[in-house]
C-alpha positions as CSV (number, residue, x, y, z in Angstrom):
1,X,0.0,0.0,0.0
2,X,0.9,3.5,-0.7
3,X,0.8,4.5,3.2
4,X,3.4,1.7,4.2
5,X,5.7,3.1,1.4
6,X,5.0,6.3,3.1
7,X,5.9,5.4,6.7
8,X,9.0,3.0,5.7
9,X,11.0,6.8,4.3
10,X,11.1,7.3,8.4
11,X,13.1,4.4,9.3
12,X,16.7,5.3,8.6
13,X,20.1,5.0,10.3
14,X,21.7,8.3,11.6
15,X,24.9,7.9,9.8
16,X,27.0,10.5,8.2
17,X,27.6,8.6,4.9
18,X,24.0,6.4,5.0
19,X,24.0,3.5,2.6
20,X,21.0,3.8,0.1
21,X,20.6,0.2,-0.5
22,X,16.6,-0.1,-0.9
23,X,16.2,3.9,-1.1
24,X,13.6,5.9,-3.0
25,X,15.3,8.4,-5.8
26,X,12.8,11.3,-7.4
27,X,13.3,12.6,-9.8
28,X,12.0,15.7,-12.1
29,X,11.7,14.3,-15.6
30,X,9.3,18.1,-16.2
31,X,8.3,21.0,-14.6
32,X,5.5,21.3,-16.7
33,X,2.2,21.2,-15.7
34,X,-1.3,21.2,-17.6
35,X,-3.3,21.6,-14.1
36,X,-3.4,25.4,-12.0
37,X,-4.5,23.4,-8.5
38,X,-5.6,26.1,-5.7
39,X,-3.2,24.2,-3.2
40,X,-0.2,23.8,-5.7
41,X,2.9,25.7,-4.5
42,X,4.7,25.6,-7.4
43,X,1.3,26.9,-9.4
44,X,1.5,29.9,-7.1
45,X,5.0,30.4,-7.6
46,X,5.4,30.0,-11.0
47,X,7.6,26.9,-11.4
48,X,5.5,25.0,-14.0
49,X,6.6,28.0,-16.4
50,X,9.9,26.7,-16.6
51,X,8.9,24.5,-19.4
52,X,11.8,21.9,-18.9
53,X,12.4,18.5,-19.3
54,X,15.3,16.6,-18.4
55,X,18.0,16.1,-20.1
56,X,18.2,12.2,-21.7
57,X,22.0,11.9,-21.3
58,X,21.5,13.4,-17.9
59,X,18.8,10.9,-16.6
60,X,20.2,7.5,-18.0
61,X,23.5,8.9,-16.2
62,X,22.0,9.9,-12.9
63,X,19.6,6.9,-12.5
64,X,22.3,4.1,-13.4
65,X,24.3,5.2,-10.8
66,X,21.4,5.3,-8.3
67,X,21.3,2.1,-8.9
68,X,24.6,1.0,-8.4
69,X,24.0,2.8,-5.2
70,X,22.0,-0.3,-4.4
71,X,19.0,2.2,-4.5
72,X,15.2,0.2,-5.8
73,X,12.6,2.9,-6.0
74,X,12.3,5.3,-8.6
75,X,9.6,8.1,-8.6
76,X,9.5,10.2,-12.1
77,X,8.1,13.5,-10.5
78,X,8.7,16.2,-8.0
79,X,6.5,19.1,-8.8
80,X,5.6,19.1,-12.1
81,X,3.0,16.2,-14.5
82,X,5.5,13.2,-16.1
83,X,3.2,12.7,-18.4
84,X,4.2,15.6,-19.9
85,X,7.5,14.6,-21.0
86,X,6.8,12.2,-24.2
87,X,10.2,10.4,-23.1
88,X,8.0,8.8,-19.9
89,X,7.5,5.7,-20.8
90,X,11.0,4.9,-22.8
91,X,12.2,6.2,-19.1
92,X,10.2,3.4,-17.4
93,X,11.2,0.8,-19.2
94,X,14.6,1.9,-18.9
95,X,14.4,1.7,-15.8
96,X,12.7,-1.8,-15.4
97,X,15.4,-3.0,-17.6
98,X,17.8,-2.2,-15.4
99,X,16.5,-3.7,-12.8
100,X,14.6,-0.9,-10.2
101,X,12.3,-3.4,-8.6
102,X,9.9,-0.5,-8.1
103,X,8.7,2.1,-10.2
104,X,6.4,4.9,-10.4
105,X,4.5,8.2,-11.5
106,X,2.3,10.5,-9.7
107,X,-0.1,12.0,-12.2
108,X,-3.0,14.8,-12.5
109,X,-4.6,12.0,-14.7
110,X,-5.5,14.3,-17.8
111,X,-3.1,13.1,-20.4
112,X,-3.3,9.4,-18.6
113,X,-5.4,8.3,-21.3
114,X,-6.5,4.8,-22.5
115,X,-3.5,4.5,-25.1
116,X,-1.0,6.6,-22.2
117,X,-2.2,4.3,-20.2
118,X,-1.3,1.2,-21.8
119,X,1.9,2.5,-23.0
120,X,2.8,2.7,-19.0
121,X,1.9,-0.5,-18.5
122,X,3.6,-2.1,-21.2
123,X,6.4,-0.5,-20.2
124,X,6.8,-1.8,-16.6
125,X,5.1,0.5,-14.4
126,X,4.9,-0.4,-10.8
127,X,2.0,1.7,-9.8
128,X,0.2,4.9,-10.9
129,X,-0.9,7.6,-8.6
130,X,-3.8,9.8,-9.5
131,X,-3.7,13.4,-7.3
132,X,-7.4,14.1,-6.9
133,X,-9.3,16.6,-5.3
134,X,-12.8,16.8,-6.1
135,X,-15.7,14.3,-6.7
136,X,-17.9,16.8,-8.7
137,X,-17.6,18.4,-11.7
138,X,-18.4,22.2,-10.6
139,X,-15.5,21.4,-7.6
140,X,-12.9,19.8,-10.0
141,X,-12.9,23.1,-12.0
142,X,-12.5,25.2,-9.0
143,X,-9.3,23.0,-6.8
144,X,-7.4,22.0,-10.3
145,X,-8.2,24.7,-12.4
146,X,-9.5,23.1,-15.4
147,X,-12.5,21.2,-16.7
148,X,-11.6,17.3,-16.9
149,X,-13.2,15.8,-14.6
150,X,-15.2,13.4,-16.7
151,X,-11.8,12.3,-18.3
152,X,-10.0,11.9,-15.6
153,X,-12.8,9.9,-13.6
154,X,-12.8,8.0,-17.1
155,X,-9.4,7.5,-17.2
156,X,-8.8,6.2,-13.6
157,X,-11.7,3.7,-14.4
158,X,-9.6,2.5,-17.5
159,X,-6.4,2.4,-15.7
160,X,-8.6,-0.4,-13.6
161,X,-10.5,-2.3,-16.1
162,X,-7.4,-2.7,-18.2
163,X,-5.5,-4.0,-15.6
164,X,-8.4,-6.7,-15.1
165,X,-8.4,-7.2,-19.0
166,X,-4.7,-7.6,-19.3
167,X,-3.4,-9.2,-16.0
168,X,-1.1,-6.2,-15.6
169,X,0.7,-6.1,-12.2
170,X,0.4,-2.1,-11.9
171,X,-1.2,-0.7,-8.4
172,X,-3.4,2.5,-8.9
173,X,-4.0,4.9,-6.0
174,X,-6.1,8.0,-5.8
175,X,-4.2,10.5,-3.2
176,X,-6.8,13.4,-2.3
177,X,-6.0,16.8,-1.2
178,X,-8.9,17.9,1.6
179,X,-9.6,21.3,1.6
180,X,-12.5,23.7,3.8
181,X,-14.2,23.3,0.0
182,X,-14.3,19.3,-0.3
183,X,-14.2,18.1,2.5
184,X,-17.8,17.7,1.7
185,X,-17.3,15.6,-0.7
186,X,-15.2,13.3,1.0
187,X,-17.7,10.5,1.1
188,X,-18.4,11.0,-2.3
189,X,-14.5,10.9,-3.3
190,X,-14.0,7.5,-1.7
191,X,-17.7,6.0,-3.7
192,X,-16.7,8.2,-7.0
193,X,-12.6,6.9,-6.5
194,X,-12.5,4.0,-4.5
195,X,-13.7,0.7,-6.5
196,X,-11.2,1.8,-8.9
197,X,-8.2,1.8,-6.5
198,X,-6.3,-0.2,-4.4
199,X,-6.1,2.9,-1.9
200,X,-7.2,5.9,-1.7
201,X,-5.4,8.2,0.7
202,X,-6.7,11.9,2.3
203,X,-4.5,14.3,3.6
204,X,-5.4,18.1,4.6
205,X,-3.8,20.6,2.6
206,X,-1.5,22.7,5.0
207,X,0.5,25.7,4.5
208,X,4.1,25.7,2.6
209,X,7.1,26.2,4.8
210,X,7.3,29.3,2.7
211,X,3.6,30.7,3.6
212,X,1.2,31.4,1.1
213,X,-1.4,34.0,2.0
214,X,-4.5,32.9,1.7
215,X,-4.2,29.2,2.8
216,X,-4.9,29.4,6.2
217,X,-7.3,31.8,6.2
218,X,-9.6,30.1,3.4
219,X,-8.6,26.6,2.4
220,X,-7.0,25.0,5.8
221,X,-8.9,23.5,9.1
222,X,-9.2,25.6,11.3
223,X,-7.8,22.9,14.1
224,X,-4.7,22.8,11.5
225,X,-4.0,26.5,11.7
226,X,-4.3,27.1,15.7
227,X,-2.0,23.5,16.1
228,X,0.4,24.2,13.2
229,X,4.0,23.1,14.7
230,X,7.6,21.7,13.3
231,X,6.4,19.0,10.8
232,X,9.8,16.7,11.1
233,X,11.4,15.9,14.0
234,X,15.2,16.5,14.3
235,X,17.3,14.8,12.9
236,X,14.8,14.4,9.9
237,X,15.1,11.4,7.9
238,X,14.9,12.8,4.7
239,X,18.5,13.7,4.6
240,X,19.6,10.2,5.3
241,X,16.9,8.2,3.4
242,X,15.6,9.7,0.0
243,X,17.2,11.0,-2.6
244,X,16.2,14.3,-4.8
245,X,17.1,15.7,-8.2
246,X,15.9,18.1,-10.1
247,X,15.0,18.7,-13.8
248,X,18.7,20.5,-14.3
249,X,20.7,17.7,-12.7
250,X,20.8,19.4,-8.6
251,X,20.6,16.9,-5.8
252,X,18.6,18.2,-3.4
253,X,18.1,17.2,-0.1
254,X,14.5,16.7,0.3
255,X,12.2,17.6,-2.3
256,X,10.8,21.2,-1.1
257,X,9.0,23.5,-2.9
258,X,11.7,26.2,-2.1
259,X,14.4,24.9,-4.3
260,X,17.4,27.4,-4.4
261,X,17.9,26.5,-0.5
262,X,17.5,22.7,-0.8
263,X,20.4,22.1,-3.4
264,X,23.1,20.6,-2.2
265,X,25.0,19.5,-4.9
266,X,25.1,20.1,-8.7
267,X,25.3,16.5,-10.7
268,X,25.9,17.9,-13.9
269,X,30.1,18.3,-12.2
270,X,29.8,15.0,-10.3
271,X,28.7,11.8,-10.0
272,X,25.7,10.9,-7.8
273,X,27.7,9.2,-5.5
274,X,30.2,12.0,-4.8
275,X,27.0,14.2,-4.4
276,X,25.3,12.3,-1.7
277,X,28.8,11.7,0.2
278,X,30.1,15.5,-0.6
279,X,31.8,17.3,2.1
280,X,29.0,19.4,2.3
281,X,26.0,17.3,2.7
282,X,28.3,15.5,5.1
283,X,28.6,18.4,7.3
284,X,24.8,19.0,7.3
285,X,23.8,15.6,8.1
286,X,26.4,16.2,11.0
287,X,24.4,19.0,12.0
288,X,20.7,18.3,11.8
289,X,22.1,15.2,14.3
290,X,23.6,17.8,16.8
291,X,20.6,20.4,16.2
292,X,22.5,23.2,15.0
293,X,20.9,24.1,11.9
294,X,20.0,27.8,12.2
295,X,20.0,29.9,8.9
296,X,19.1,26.9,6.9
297,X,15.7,25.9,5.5
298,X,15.9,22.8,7.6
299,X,15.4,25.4,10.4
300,X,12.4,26.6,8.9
301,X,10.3,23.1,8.6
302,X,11.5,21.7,11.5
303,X,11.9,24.6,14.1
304,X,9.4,27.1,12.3
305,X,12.2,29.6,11.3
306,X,12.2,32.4,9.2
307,X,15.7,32.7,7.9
308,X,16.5,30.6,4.5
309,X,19.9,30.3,3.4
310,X,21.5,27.8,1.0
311,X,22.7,24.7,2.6
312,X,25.3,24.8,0.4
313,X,27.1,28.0,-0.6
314,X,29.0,26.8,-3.0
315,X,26.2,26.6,-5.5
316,X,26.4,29.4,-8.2
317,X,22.5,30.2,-8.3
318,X,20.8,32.2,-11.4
319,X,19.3,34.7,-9.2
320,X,23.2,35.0,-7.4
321,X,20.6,34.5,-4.1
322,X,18.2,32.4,-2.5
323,X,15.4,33.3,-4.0
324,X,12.9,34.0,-0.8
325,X,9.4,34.7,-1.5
326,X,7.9,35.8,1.6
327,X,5.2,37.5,0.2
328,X,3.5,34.8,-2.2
329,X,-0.1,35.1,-1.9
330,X,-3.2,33.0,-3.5
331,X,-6.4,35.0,-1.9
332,X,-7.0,36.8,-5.0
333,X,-7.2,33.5,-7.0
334,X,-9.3,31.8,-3.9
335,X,-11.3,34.3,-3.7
336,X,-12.6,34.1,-7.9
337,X,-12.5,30.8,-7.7
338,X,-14.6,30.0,-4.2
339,X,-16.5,32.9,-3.1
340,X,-17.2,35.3,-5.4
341,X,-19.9,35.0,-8.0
């Protein structure tokens, strides 16, 4: 089930130099999107405009040697919709053929059509994950920002039925977003969703480590803004466990939204393997152990901060700074799309 790969990126060993043998790598294949979802940071920010796929040389590079890293996971997204990139499923079977025992795509579900869909599973897909949030038409439009949801119910039902027509070995999981504006339809969601999935897993949508006006006072529980606190305990696991790289070959080391302060190392100089062991990302593992992680964005998520530096300097950035945005702010867009008439 989705949730116990979930809970197994928590159990990790607090070593310096961690051996990813059975790890998870993501990585950004696009930051292209064809969704404008209320909740999205990277919608709010702007990301999806990059326009970018991975580079081919790039990814065959980076993912063979995550897996002479002894890692077995492979997840073709971070922020962006992999169905986007047309090299998806020659990336999967790559990947099968190399021997990942697991993996994976997290999709919107608009371009996972009957012949997309097929394609995957010819390919060797492990399991495909469809990011819902609505279980009506006029609510779709409003939390992704498009009209498809009669496709992409449609499509999630084919994903099923075609793996019952073709014996495919594929899971399919529905992973729904809850905001004050569906969770109405919650109910509904697991009748509309469920007989189609092997899971179907809610979360509430909570506010971004970088705030975005307009979340917590329209779209989050009220119970989840008066007990908002740290969400990862220190030392936090993703630092030792997962592995993150972008769509321009940066190893990050989690997969945040705010990306300039999360890059630890730059893959298009070095080989994966001298990224995750580099003197730097050493030096911060040593430090979320001992607690002394002020003026990083590890601060932020898991002291509540407000200071965001690079965690490593050495990183030439485009902007020549981290690029803070303090100040980004949905309520305009909440507001058209929710309230008024």
């Amino acid at each position: 089930m989705i949730t116990d790969k979930i809970s197994q990126k928590q159990d990790y060993e607090k070593e310096l130099c961690p051996d990813y043998s059975g790890k998870t790598l993501n990585i950004e294949i696009t930051t292209r999107c064809n969704e404008k979802c209320i909740y999205c940071y990277h919608e709010v920010k702007g990301t999806h405009g990059n326009l970018k796929n991975i580079d081919e040389e790039l990814f065959y590079r980076v993912t063979k040697e995550a897996y002479e890293l002894g890692i077995t996971d492979v997840g073709l997204y971070m922020a962006g919709e992999p169905l986007m990139n047309p090299k998806v499923y020659d990336y999967v079977k790559y990947l099968k053929g190399l021997g990942f025992q697991y993996v994976y795509i997290s999709t919107n579900g608009l371009l996972c059509t009957p012949e997309n869909l097929e394609k995957l599973a010819e390919a060797g897909i492990d399991s495909v994950k469809f990011s819902l949030a609505a279980a009506t038409k006029d609510n779709f439009i409003k939390h992704h920002g498009v009209d498809g949801f009669e496709l992409v119910k449609n499509n999630l039902k084919y994903a099923f039925e075609y793996r019952e027509k073709s014996h495919k070995k594929y899971g399919l999981y529905a992973f729904c977003i809850l905001t004050k504006f569906n969770i109405e339809e919650k109910e509904l969601m697991e009748q509309e969703y469920g007989p189609y999935v092997d899971e179907i897993v809610f979360t509430n949508v909570l506010d971004h480590m970088v705030p975005i006006k307009g979340f917590q006072e329209y779209l989050m529980f009220d119970e989840d803004v008066a007990n908002q606190k740290p969400r990862r305990p220190l030392p936090c696991p993703l630092a030792f466990n997962t592995v993150a790289v972008d769509e321009e070959g940066f190893l990050h080391i989690c997969c945040s939204s705010n990306r300039d302060s999360t890059k630890i190392a730059d893959l298009r100089k070095m080989s994966l393997k001298e990224g995750l062991y580099s003197e730097e990302y050493v030096a911060l593992r040593k430090r979320l152990i001992q607690g002394e992680i002020a003026g990083t964005y590890c601060e932020v998520c898991c002291k509540g901060g407000e200071n965001i530096n690079q965690v490593n300097n050495l990183i030439e950035l485009e902007s020549g700074s981290v690029e803070i945005i303090p100040h980004l702010d949905a309520t305009d867009e909440i507001r058209r799309r929710f309230i008024e008439k």
